[in-house]
N, C-alpha and C positions, 0 to 999 in steps of 0.2 A: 476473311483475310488469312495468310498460310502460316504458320506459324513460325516465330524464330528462337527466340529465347525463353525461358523463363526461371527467375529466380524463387528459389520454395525455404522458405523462412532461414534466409542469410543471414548470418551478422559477421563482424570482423570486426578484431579488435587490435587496436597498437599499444602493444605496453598494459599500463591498468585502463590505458582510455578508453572508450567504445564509439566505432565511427558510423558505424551502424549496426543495426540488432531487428533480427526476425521480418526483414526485406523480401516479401511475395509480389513478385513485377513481372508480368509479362510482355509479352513487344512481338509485335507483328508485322510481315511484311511490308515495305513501303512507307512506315512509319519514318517521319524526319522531324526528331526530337530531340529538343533544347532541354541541358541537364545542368539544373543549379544551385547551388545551396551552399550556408556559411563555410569561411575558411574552415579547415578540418574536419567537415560534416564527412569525406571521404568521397567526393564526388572522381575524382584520379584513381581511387583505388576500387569505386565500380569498376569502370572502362577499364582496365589490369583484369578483375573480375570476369567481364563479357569477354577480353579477346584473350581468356585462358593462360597471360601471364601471373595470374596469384589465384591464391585456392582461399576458399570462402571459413572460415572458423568451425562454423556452423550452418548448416542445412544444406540447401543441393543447387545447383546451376544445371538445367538442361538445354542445351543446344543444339540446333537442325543442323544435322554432322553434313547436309550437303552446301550446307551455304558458308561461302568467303569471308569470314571476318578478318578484316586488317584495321591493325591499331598505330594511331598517330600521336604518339608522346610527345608533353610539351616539350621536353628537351631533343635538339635536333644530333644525334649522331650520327656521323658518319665513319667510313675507313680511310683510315691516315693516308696522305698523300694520293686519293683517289682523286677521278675529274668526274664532270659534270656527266658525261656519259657512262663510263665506268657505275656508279652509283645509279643511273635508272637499268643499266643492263642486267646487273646483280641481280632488282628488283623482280626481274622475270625467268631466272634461270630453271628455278625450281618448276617452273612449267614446261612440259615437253612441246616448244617451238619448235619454228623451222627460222632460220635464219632471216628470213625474206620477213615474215613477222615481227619476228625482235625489231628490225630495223624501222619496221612499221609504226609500232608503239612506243617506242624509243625517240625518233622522229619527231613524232604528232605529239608528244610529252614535251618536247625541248623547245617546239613552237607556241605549245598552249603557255606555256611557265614563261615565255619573253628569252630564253638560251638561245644567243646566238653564234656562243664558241665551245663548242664541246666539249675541247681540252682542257679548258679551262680548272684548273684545283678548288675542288670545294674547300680548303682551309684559306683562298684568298677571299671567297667571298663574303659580303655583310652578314650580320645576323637576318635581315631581310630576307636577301635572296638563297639563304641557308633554309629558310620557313618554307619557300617557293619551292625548292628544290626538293626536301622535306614531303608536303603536298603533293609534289609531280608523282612522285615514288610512291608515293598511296595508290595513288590513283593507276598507273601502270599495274596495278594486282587486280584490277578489274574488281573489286568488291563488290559482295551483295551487301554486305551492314560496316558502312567503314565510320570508326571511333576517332575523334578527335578531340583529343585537351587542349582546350586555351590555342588553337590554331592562328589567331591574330595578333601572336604574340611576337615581337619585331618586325610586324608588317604595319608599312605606312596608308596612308587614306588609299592610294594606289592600289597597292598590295589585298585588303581589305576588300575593296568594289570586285577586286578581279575574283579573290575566292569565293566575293556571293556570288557573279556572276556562274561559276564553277558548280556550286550548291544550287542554285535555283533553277539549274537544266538536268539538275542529278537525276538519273532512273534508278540508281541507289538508296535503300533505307541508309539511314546514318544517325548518330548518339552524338550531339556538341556539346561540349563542357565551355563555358566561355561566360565574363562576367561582359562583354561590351553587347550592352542592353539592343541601339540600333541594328546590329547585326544576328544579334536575336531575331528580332523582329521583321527580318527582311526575308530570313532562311527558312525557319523553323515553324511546323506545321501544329506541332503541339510541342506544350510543355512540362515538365516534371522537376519538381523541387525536392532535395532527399534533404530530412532535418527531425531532430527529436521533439520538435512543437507540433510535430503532423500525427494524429493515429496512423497507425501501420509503419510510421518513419519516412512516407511521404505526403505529397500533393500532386495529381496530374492533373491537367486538363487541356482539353481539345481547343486549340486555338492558337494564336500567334500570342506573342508576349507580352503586349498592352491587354490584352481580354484576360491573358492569366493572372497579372495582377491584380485587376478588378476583383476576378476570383477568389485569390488569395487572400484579398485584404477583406472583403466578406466574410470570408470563414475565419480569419483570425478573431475577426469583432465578434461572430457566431462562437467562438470558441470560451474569449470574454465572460461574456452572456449568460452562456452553460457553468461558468465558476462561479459567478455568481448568485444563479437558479440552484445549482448544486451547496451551495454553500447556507446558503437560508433554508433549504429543508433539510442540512444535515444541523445545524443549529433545533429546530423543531426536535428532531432526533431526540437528540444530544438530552433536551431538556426531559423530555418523555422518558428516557434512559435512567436518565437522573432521579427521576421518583420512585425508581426499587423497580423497577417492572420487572419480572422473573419468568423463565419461560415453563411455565407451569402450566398454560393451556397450550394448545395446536398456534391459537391464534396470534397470541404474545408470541411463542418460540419465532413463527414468521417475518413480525414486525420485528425483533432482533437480528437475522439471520439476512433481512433487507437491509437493516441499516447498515450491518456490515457491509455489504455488496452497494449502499449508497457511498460509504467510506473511502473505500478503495478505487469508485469513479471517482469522488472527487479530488484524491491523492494525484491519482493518473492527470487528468486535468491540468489542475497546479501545476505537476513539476514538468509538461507540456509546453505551458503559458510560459514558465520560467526561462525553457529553454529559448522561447522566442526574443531574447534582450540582443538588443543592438548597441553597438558601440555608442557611445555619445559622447558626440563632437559640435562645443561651440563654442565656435572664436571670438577672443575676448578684443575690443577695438579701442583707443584711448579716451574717445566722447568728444573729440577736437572738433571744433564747427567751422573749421577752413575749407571752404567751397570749391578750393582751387587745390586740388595734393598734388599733382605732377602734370607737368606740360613738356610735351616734347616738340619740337621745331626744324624741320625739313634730316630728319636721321637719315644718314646712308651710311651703310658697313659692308666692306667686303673682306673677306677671307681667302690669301691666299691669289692676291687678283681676282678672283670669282665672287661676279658682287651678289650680294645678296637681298638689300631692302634700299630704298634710297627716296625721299622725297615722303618721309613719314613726321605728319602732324595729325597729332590727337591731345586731348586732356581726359583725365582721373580726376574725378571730382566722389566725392562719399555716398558710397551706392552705387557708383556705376561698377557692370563687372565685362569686364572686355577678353575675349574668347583672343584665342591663335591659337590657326594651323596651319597648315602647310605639311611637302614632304618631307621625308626625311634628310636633312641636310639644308632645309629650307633657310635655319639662319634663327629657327625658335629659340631656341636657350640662349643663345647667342644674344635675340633683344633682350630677355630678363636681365642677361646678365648687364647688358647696358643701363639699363633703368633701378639696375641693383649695385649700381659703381661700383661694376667689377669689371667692366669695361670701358673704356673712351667709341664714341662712334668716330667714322671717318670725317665728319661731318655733320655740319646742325647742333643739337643742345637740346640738355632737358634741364629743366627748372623743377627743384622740389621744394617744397613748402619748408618752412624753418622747421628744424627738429622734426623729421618729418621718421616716422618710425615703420621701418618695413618687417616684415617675416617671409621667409623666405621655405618654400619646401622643394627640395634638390634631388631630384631623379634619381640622379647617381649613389643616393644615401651617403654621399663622401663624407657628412658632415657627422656621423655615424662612426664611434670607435669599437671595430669588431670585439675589441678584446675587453671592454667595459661590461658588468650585469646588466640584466635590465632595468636592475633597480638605481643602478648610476644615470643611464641613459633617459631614464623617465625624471629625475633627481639631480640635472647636473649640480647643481647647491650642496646635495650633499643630506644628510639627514633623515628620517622615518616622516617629515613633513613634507606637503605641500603647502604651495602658496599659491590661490586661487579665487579672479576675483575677490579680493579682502577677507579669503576665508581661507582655517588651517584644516587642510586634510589629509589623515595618513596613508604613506605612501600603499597600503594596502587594498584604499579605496577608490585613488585616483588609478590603481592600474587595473582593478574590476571594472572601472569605465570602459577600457578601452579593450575588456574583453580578453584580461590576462590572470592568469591563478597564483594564487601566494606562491606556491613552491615552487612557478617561474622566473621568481627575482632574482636569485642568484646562480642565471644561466648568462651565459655569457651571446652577446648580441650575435655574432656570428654563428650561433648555433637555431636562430630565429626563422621565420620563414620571412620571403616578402611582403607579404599581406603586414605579417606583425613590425617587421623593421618602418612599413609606411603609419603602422597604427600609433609608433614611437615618435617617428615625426611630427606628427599631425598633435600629437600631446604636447611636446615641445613650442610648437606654435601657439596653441591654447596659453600654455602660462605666460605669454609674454604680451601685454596690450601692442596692437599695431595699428596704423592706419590704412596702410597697405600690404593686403599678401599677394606674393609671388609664388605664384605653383607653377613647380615645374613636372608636368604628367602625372599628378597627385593618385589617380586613380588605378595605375600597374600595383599590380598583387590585389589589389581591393578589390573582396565580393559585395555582390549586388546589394546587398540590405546594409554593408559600409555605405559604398555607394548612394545610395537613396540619404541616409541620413548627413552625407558630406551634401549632397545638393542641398536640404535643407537647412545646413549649417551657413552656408553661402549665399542663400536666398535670404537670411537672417542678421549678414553681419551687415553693420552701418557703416563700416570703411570701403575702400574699393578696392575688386578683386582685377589681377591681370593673372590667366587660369589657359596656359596651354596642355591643351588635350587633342587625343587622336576621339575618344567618345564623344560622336557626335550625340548622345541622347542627351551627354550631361550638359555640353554647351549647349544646344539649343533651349533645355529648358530654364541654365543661369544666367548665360549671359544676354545682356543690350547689343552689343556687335562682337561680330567675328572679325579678326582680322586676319589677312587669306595672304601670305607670303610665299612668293610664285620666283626663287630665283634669276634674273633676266628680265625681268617682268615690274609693273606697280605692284606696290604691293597697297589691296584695295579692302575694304570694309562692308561685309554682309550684315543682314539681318538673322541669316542661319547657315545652317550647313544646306535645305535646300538649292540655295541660292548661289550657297558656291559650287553646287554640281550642277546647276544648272549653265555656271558660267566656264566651270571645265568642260561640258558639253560641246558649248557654242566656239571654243578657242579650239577644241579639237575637231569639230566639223571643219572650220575655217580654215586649220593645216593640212586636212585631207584632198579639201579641194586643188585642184591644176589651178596653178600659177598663170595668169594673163602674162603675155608678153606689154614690160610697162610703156607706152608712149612718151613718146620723145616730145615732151614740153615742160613746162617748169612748174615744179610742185606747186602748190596752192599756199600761199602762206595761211599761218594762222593769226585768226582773229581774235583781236581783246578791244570788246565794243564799248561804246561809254554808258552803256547798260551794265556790262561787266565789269567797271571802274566804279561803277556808283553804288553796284552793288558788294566789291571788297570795302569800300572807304564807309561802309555803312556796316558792315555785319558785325562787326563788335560791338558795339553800343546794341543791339538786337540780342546779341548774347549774352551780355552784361545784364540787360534788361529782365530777361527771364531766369539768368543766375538767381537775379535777386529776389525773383518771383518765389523761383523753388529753396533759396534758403529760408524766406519767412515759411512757406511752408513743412519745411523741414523742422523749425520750432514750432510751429502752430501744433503738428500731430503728437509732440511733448505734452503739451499741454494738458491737465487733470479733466477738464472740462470737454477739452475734443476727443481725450480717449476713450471717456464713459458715451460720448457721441457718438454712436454707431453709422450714421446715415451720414454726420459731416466726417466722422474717420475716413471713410468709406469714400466719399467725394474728394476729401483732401488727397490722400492717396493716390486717387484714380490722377487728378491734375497733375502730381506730381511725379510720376510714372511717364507720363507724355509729358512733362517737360525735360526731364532728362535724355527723351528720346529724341524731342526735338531740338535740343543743344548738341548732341551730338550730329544732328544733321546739319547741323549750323556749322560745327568743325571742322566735317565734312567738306562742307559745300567751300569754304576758307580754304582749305587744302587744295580743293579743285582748281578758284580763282587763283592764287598764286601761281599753281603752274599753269595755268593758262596764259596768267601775266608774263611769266619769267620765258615762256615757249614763244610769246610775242615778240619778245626782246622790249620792251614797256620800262 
């Protein structure tokens, strides 16, 4: 393969901090490579690095002077009061066209991206179709190695599909910086982790992004391993040392001169492992054993005349974690906010359990006073204590949790990144017991090893989660059902994100196809049989029945005796997992019957 880049013992530093140090990377034609690693490892100021906007501290960057780099920053600018077209035409100027050309790939840019009015002002459009636009413009430079940060960033599930579709027909090398793990793994052909836990200051490996985790989590445990091998013969050392040994022969001088040289691997090692700490997040729940936390009853909300969800029944019961998506505009914050009484619906009702205690994490960080430290914002009480789980900790060690340094507490929150304003939140909700959290997009700003440890934070809590995210890897692996809100439309209940593309699929073949001319006879009524009467006037007491099933089991695996029980933990569990699944199909299936009742006129 032809050669493109390569970086010869890089580092760059911001400030006293070091983002990366003596980086030897090369990169070869054709390569389409996922780039990822913790907030501030410097993965943005690689990509600045490769496309020759910022200059390296130290050591050398050589680049194939005949190949195209174009760099795609997360932030979209553009030129004030420009339009849609204006902004791809720009993009091409610098090449000596013919006009018949420009109009060419200008054209074929404004059909691929969905533009169907050219004049249009880029300052009228969403941050979405600013992404879109953004993208188009890359891509009109024709790249051989084209950079993008955080590319999915204001684009909805739409938006998303369309730029993998864009990447998975690329004959372009490309560099993606991007924490949304599915779209990792959709695109990218190998992958590369920049972080100070790695020798050299990375990890690559050949493969899509489920194989490089494998990978990675291998070598971390192999890394483990070597601290500990490392560490019992530098003890042996140590002891040997300790009896006078003096380097009086060849032989002794040697055995000194290694143990030195065992010393300093094992230092290296250590402060490796160190760097590998991840945040840690886990949310504290009240231990309430009410079966039933929220019940909602035929919801509809519209905004603005434009309805949005309408004929929504479900229940939250402790454990269950319930996924929303949709696009943008769908109506998502919108239900939190209903179930967060900070809205009324149009219509229908929700029932919450007496004193029923939410936590709420808000997108918009509104809830966030720019002009407070962060040591107020982690401390709204006040004081060098925390209060945590019935335990006091200073305010020094609860913000090492989440991956903040002393001399950051008296910075003031607007001066934070996103990543850390969400790391603030998520603290926030920790100190406060709840039965219900409301996440609203919890995971913008958050890199992937946040990420992983919020899944397992959520996969842990005993209250019940309702968790809208555009990441599909995170809902599929937390949540019990999706719920899929389709403005115009039901809004309907998956078992994952396949399932809902599989059923935007089937709605979009079905509005492609020609329209039948309808026949002139009279609609079919609908049916509500006394199959379907006998089966509403009966499913409650069937759901009731296995409530009760799954709450003695929900104290059974309390129990001293079943926990030391591995094979009945094990079995208990398993039951109880399938019957929370199959009470929500019961919900389900109630939701169904009603309106099939109510469509009968019954």
């Amino acid at each position: 393969m032809s050669f493109v880049f390569s970086l010869k013992s890089v580092s760059k530093f911001y400030g006293d901090d070091t983002l990366f140090q003596d980086l030897s990377i090369d990169y070869t034609a054709k390569e389409q490579m996922g780039l990822i690693g913790v907030n501030g490892s410097g993965k943005s100021t690689l990509l600045k690095l490769v496309a020759g906007q910022a200059l390296p501290d130290e050591g050398e960057l050589i680049r194939q002077t005949q190949q195209n780099f174009v760099y795609l920053p997360q932030e979209d600018r553009f030129p004030g009061d420009a339009t849609v077209e204006q902004v791809l035409r720009d993009s091409v100027k610098t090449r000596a066209l013919e006009e018949k050309e420009v109009h060419r790939i200008v054209s074929r840019s404004m059909g691929k991206g969905g533009f169907t009015q050219p004049s249009v002002k880029v300052e009228t459009l969403s941050g979405g179709w600013k992404k879109k636009l953004a993208i188009c413009r890359a891509l009109c430079q024709e790249p051989d190695l084209l950079l993008l940060d955080e590319p999915t960033n204001h684009l909805d599930i739409n938006g998303i599909l369309w730029l993998e579709s864009i990447l998975k027909a690329a004959r372009f090398s490309f560099i993606l910086v991007s924490h949304d793990r599915a779209f990792l793994e959709a695109v990218c052909a190998n992958m590369l982790e920049i972080g100070m836990h790695f020798p050299g200051g990375y990890f690559k490996v050949k493969g899509q992004y489920k194989h490089f985790i494998r990978e990675r989590g291998k070598f971390l445990v192999a890394q483990e391993k070597q601290q500990a091998s490392l560490t019992s013969r530098m003890r042996r050392e140590d002891q040997w040392l300790r009896q006078g040994a003096k380097a009086r022969t060849t032989k002794a001088k040697y055995r000194i001169d290694q143990a030195e040289v065992l010393r300093r691997e094992l230092t290296a090692v250590k402060q490796r492992n160190r760097n590998a700490a991840t945040v840690d997040i886990d949310f504290n729940a009240t231990g309430r054993k009410t079966k039933k936390l929220l019940r909602a009853f035929n919801l509809e909300k519209s905004i603005q005349g434009r309805p949005l969800f309408s004929n929504l029944t479900f229940e939250l019961g402790p454990g269950f974690r319930l996924g929303v998506a949709g696009e943008n505009g769908s109506g998502k914050s919108t239900f939190l906010s209903i179930l967060e009484r900070q809205m009324r619906p149009d219509s229908g009702k929700v029932e919450w359990a007496p004193d029923l205690k939410l936590a709420v994490f808000d997108q918009t960080r509104s809830r966030l006073d720019p002009e407070a430290t962060l040591r107020d914002a982690l401390n709204p009480a006040g004081g060098d204590s925390i209060h945590y789980k019935g335990r006091s900790l200073h305010i020094v060690s609860w913000a090492k949790r989440f991956l903040f340094m002393p001399d950051q507490l008296d910075m003031p929150v607007k001066r934070l990144s996103g990543g850390e304003k969400a790391r603030i939140l998520i603290a926030n909700i920790m100190m406060t017991p709840c039965d219900v959290l409301l996440l609203d997009e919890p995971t913008n700003d958050l890199d992937i090893l946040s990420l992983e440890v919020l899944e397992e934070s959520l996969l842990n809590f005993p209250g019940a989660v309702v968790i809208v995210s555009h990441d599909r890897y995170l809902m599929d692996k937390v949540c019990h059902r999706i719920l899929y809100l389709d403005p115009g439309n039901d809004a309907l209940f998956f078992r994952d994100f396949s399932q809902i593309l599989e059923h935007r699929r089937k709605k979009e073949a079905a509005a492609s196809k020609p329209r039948k001319k309808p026949r002139e006879k009279k609609a079919a009524s609908v049916q509500f049989s006394f199959k379907d009467k006998y089966e509403l006037e009966h499913i409650e007491e069937k759901i009731m029945a296995k409530e009760e099933r799954a709450e003695d089991l929900s104290g059974l695996i309390t129990l001293p005796e079943i926990v030391t029980d591995a094979p009945k933990m094990k079995a208990y569990c398993s039951e109880l997992k399938e019957l929370q699944e199959r009470i929500q199909e019961l919900y389900d299936r109630w939701q169904e019957l009603e309106m099939l009742k109510e469509a009968a006129g019954k």
